[in-house]
Every structure is written in structure tokens, then in C-alpha cells.
N, C-alpha and C positions, 0 to 999 in steps of 0.2 A: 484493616490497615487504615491508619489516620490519615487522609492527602489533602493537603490546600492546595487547591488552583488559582494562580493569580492571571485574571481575565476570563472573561463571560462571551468573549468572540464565537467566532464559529467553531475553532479550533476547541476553543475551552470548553462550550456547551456539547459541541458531540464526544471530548472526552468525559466530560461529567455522565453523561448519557450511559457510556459505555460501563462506566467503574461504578454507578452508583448502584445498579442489581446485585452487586455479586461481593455484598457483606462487607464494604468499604465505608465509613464516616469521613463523607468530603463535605468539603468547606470552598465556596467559592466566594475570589475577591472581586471586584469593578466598580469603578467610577459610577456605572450608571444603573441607578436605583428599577429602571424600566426592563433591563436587559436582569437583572438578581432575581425581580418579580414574578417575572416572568420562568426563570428558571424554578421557583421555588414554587411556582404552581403546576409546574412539570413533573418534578422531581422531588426524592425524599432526602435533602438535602439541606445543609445549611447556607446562609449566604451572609458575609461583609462588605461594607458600602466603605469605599475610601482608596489610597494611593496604593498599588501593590507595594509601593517600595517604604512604607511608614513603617517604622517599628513596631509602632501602636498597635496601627493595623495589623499587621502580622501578630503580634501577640493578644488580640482580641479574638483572631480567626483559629488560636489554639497552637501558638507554635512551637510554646514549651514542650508539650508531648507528640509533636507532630510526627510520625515517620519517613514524608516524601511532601517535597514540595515541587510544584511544575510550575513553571512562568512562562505564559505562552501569550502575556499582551501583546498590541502591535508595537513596544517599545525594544528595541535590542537594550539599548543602556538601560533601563526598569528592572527586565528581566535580569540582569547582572548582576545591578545594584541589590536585588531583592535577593538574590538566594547568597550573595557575601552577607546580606545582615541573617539569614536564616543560619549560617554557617556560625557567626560571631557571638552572636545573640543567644541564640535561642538553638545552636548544636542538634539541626534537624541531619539526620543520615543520610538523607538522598535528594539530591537536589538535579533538577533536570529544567534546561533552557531553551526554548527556541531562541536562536540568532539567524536575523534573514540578512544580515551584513556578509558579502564576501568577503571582503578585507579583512573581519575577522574571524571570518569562519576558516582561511587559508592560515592563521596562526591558532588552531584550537590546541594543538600541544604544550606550545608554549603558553599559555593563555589560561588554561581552564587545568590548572591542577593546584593541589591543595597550599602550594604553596606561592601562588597567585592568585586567580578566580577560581574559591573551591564549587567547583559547576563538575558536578559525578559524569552528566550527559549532556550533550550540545546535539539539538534537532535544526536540521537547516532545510530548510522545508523546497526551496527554491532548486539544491542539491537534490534530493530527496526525488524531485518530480523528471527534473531533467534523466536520472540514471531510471524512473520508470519508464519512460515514452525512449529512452535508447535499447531497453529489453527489449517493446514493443517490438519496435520497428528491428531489432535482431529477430523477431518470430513475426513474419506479417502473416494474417489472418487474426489471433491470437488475441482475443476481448481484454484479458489478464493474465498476468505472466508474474510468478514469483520462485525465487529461488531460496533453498534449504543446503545446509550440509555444505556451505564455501561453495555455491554453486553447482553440485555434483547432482539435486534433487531439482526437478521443476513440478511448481504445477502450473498448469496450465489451463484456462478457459476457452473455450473456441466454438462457434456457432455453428451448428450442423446444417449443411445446405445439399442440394439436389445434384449428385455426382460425385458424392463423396462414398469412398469404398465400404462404407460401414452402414451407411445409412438404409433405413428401409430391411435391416439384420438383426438379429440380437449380436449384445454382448459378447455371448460366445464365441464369434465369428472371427473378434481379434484376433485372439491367439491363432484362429487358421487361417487367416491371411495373413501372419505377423509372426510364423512359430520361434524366432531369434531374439522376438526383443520383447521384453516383460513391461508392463503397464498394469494401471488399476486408474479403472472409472471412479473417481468417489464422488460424485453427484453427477446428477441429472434436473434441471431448469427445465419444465416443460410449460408454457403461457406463465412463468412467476412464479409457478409451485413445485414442489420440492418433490423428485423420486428416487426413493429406492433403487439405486442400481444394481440388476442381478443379470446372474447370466441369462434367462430369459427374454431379459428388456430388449426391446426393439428400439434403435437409434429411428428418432424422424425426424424429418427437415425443420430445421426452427428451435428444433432443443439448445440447450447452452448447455454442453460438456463439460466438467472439469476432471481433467484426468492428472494422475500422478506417472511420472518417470522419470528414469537417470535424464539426466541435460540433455547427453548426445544424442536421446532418441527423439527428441519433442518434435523435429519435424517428420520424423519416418510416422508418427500417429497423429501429428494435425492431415497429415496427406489421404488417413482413414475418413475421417471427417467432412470433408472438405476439399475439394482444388487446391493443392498448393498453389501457392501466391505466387509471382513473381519478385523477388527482393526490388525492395522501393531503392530506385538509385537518385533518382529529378524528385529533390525535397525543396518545396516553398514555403517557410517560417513568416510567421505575423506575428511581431511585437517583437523590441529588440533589446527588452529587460533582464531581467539575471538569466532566465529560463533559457527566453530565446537565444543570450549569446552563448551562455553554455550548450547550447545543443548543438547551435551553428558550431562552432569550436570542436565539439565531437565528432559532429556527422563532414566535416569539411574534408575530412583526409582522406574519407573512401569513397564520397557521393558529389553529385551538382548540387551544391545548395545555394539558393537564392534566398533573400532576407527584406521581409517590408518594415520599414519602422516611421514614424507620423514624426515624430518628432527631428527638427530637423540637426541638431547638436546631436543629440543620441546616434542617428542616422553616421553624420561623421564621424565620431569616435569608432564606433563598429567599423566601417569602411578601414579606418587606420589599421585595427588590431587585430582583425579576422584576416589570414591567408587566406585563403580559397574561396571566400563566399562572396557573390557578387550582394553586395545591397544597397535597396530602392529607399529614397525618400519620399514615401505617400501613403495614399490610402488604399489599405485592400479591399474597400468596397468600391475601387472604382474600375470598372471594366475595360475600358481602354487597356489600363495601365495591368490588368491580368492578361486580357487577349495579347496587349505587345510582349510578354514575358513568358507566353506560349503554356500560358496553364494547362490545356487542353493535351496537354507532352508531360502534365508532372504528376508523377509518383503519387504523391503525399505532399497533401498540406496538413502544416502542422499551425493551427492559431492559440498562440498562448499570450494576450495581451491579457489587462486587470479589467478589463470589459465582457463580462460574460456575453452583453448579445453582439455588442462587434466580433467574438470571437464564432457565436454560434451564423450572424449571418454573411461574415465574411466566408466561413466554411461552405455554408449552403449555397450562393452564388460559385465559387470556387468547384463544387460539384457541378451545380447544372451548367457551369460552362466545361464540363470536360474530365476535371480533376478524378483520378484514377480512385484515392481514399483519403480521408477528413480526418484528423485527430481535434479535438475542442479541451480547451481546460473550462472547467467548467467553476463557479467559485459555490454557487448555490445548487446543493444537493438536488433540489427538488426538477432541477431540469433534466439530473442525468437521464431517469427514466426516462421522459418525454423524447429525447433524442437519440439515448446510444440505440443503434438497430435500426429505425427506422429513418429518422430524416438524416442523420449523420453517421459515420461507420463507429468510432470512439469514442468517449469522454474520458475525460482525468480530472477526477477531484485531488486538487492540493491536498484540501482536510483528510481524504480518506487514508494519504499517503503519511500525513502527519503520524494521523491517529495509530497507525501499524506501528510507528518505530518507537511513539509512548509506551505503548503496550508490550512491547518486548522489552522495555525497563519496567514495567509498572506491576507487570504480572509475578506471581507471587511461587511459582514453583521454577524448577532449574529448566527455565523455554529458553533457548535462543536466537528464535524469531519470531513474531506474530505479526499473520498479514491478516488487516481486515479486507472483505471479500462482499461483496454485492452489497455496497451502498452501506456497508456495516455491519449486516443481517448476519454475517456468517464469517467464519474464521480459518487459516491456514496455519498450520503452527508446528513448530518444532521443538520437543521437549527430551530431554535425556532421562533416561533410565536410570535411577541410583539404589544401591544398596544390595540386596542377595534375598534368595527365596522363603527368607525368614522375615526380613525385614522390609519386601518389597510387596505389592499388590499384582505390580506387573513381571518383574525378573523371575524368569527361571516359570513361564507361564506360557501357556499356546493361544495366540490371539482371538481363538474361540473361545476360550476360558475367561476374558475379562468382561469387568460387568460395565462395558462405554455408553454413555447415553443414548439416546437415539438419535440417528442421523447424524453419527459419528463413524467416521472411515478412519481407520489403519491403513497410508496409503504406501509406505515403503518406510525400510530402515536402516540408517546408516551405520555401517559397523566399520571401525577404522574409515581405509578408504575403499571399502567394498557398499556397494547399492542392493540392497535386498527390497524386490517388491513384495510386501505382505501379503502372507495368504494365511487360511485359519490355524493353518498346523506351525506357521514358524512362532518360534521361542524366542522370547523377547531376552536379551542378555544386559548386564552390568554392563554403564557407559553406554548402551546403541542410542542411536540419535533417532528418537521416532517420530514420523510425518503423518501428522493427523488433519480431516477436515470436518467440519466441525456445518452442519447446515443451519442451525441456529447454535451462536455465539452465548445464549443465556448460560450453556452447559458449562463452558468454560470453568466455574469452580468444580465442577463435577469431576473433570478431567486432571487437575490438579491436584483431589485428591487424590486421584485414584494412582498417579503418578510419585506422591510425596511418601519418603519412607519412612516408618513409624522414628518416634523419635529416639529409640536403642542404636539407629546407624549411624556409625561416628565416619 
């Protein structure tokens, strides 16, 4: 597939990262000759130097036969401008936009259709992040949390700790302390490395679980794992930006939320417009102003300012005085590792949340969702089954029977509105919605084929 990306951000580089293994010819645009260079010593990849929104430039980056264009600068108007000339011009098929504007992203119906802004997809990243850290905190304990199947399928991440029913057990052991409700382990993190989950495995303290199951069950098996949590009710937000006021706005109608914001205008428009939420005008690094607000009583802080270390040492003060668990957004990657687990309880990358809802446009067989999973490394995905056992690789086949890559889990499959967790003897049917995890993401076209049905199926 032919894709131009217009910007070299972070956003753009780890999508480039991601698409460029897997037999895709991308082209990327940016202003800045150092940020191209830099990607093309990376990467096997092309790069243009100039406006995303020039014609020129667009038609220099290949946009006569382009297939998919993404525009993911920091500009909202750019990215508009740029895929109506791609639409006008140069009749690329798939045009996909971030917009971090509310006010436009609340008209995207009217707005983004062919006979307006022809924009196929609109990513709104700020949206995007808010509805991850509300899964969250619906599952507390819970590293990563993604749902399949209209919500009917979760998988779920979660750290094995010392008192958890499973731990220090195999595998096995679920099912006889759990004989009512069906699950599947599909990976095991043990120090950063990847295992095999068999029934043998012994769960030990410190592994990172990801197990599949119906929604309704995900806290009856984080409670294997792990101490169930107390639900976080005393939530205290840092920064009172798109994120933060959407969260506040969420989480106000069932919890105590409290709200820091630095800026003193910002500060009172939120006061106006927020029911429920008390919010402060200051700084969350300053102790007084946590001690008088009884941090040492709350739930969850949540810091999601555009300052990675205001957000990571407001967090970490906020713990050592008290604070029950920490969420951090994080902007640069390379911290997540350094903090989630040890010095702080979560991190949330924007980008990684971006990068899953690209890829669920970008990808090339019938998916309807892909979540990227550990910093990238690894993917969650939901792909449908098409065609009949003539035409297909999978239908009408026993999930021991398929040739998956390795370190590729069958984790459950939805059929209608029935939840089947996979095991090696179920038969994969015409239409079921199947839930795969995937421990390295390279496989990804692997899995596509093996999914995609010869081209006789009409």
C-alpha cells in the first residue's frame, strides 16, 4: 500500500515505524529537513521537505497513485486543508485526520463527509486518551485495558502480586478455582520477556498477565491475580486542558473529583462549567496546597498536563505524601518503561493511543480494531472471518489446525452475540469476530494472510 504521512512528530514517526516493516511504500512530509533525516536514517522510507498543505508538495510525495493519506501535524486547519486537496486533486481513497480541536471534533458528522470535508476518518487524540484512563479506572489494578466485539470482549493487563489466588499455581489452577467462567491467558511478561503460556506455567509475583475474557468477567480474574482494588472514588486531576476537563466531566457524576489547573483564566472557566468538581488555582507541586486538600484521603491522581516531568513529579510527591495510585501521561516514550511499576503505578502514552486507532484504518484485512500493546512491541486485534472452507484458511478449520505465527494467541471469538473463549478444537465459522494477541506485532502481515480469503470469494 502507498501511504503519505503528512508530519514527522511523534505521532508520525512511530506511525511510520510501525507501517514501514510490513510491505507498505510511505512517504513522509515535514517542514523540518532534521526531523526527515533523521527518519530516513531510521527507516527504509521516503521523505518530502515542505508545507503538508502545498499541492506541489503533495504531488511530489506521490499523490497521484497514492492509496491512504494521514495528516497528523500539529496543525487541525493543515490537516483539513491537506486531505480536501488530496480528495480534489489528486482522488487519494482514504484520507485519515487528526483533529485536537473540540469544537470541531463535536461537529465531525456534519463536518467530515464527502460532501463537505471529504476526511474518511477523524482521530482525536485528546478524546481518545480521556475514554482510555476512564476503562482504567472502571478496572482498578489493571496496567491496560482494551475492549473487542462492542465491548463484549476485554483484554486485559494486570501485574501479579503476593496474595493473589493464582499466584505461585499453574495455569491450570483457573479453571478450579473459576469452574463458571471461561478465560484465556495469552501472554506472560516475565522481567520484559516474553512466555509461552501453558497449562503448566506457574503465575509468579511480578509477571505482567494479559488475559482474555467476556467484559463481565474481568474483575472475577483480575481478583486471581491480584487483591482486588478498592474502586477509586477521591480522584485529584492535574491540568485542566482538553484531557483533564473531559475526565473531570466524566468522572464528576459518580466520584469526589478535585481539579488543579496553573493557569489562572483556565482555572475559572472550568470552575464555571464543571458541576461537581471543586477546582484549585495552583501548583501541584506545592505541598501545602496537596496537604490542605487531604491528598493523603485520595484515590487517584491523575496528572495529565503537556509537561511530562511536572506531570511525572507532581505524581511522585503526591504518592510519597499519601496518595493511594498515580496515573502519569507521559508524552515521551522512552520514560514509560523507566516509571510504570516502579516509581509510579501507570503511564499513558497519547501516541500509543493515537497509533491503535490508525491502525484499525490503516490495516489491510477486514480488523475492526487494533490495539497497540507494550510500548508498541505487541498487538491486540480483532479480525473477522470471511468466506467458507473453500475459500478460507481459517473457516470451517480447528484452531489447532492454523498455521499462526509464533507467539500468536486465539484469545476468544465472537459469534453474534455469543463470547466463545478459544480452545484448540473450536471451529472457526463465517462472520465470527476473532480475538488475537499477537507478542511481537512484526507478524501482523502474517496474520492477514492467513485471514484474507483467496480472491474467488465474492
Amino acid at each position: 500500500m502507498k501511504i503519505i504521512i503528512l508530519g514527522a512528530g511523534q505521532v508520525g514517526t512511530s506511525l511510520a515505524e510501525n507501517l514501514v516493516g510490513e510491505n507498505n511504500d510511505i512517504t513522509v512530509i515535514d517542514k523540518s529537513s532534521e526531523r526527515l533525516q533523521d527518519l530516513q536514517a531510521r527507516f527504509d522510507l521516503r521523505v518530502v521537505q515542505g508545507s503538508a498543505s502545498s499541492p506541489q508538495i503533495l504531488g511530489d510525495a506521490g499523490a497521484v497513485d497514492a492509496d491512504m493519506l494521514i495528516a497528523v501535524t500539529n496543525s487541525d486547519e493543515i490537516n483539513m486543508i491537506a486531505c480536501q486537496i488530496a480528495f480534489t486533486l489528486y482522488n487519494i481513497p482514504k484520507k485519515i485526520a487528526r483533529i485536537r480541536s473540540q469544537s470541531i471534533v463535536m461537529h465531525e458528522k456534519e463536518l467530515f463527509n464527502s460532501g463537505a470535508l471529504p476526511i474518511d476518518h477523524i482521530i482525536a487524540p485528546e478524546k481518545l486518551v480521556s475514554d482510555y484512563i476512564s476503562q482504567l479506572i472502571e478496572h482498578p489494578g489493571a496496567l491496560q485495558v482494551a475492549h473487542f466485539a462492542e465491548g463484549r470482549v476485554g483484554l486485559v493487563a494486570v501485574k501479579a502480586y503476593y496474595g493473589g489466588a493464582l499466584v505461585g499455581n499453574a495455569l491450570s489452577a483457573l479453571k478450579e478455582h473459576m469452574p463458571n467462567i471461561e478465560a484465556r491467558v495469552a501472554a506472560i511478561f516475565r522481567k520484559g520477556r516474553a512466555i509461552r503460556p501453558q497449562g503448566t506455567t506457574i503465575i509468579e509475583a511480578g509477571d505482567e498477565v494479559f488475559f482474555i475474557t467476556a467484559s463481565k468477567n474481568i474483575k472475577a480474574i483480575m481478583s486471581e491475580m491480584q487483591k482486588l482494588e478498592f474502586p477509586y472514588k477521591r480522584i485529584m486531576i492535574v491540568g485542566g486542558g482538553a484531557i483533564g476537563e473531559s475526565l473531570a466531566r466524566r468522572l464528576e457524576k459518580e466520584n469526589s473529583v478535585k481539579l488543579i489547573e496553573k493557569d489562572p483564566k483556565r482555572a475559572e472557566y472550568l470552575s464555571e462549567t464543571l458541576d461537581n468538581t471543586i477546582v484549585f488555582c495552583g501548583d501541584s507541586s506545592d505541598q501545602e496546597l496537596l496537604a490542605e486538600e487531604h491528598i493523603d484521603q485520595t484515590d487517584l491522581i491523575i496528572t495529565v498536563t503537556n509537561d511530562d516531568e511536572a506531570n511525572i513529579m507532581s505524581a511522585m510527591l503526591a504518592k510519597r505524601m499519601g496518595a493511594r495510585k498515580a496515573m502519569v501521561l507521559i508524552q515521551r516514550t522512552a520514560y514509560i518503561d523507566l516509571i510504570q511499576g516502579n516509581i509510579l503505578d501507570i503511564a499513558i502514552s497519547p501516541q500509543q493511543a493515537t497509533i491503535s486507532a490508525l491502525l484499525t484504518h490503516v490495516r489491510k484485512a477486514d480488523l475492526k480494531h487494533v490495539y497497540s500493546l507494550r510500548e508498541g512491541l505487541a498487538e491486540g486485534i480483532e479480525i473477522v472471518a470471511r468466506g467458507n472452507s473453500e475459500t478460507s484458511k481459517v473457516v470451517g478449520k480447528q484452531i489447532d489446525q492454523l498455521k499462526v505465527p509464533p507467539g500468536t494467541s486465539i484469545g476468544a471469538i465472537v459469534r453474534g452475540t455469543e463470547v466463545l473463549i478459544a480452545h484448540d478444537k473450536t471451529i472457526i465459522e463465517s462472520d465470527d469476530h476473532v480475538i488475537l494477541f499477537l507478542v511481537n506485532k512484526r507478524y501482523i502481515n502474517d496474520i492477514e494472510k492467513l485471514f484474507q480469503p483467496s480472491p474467488f470469494f465474492l
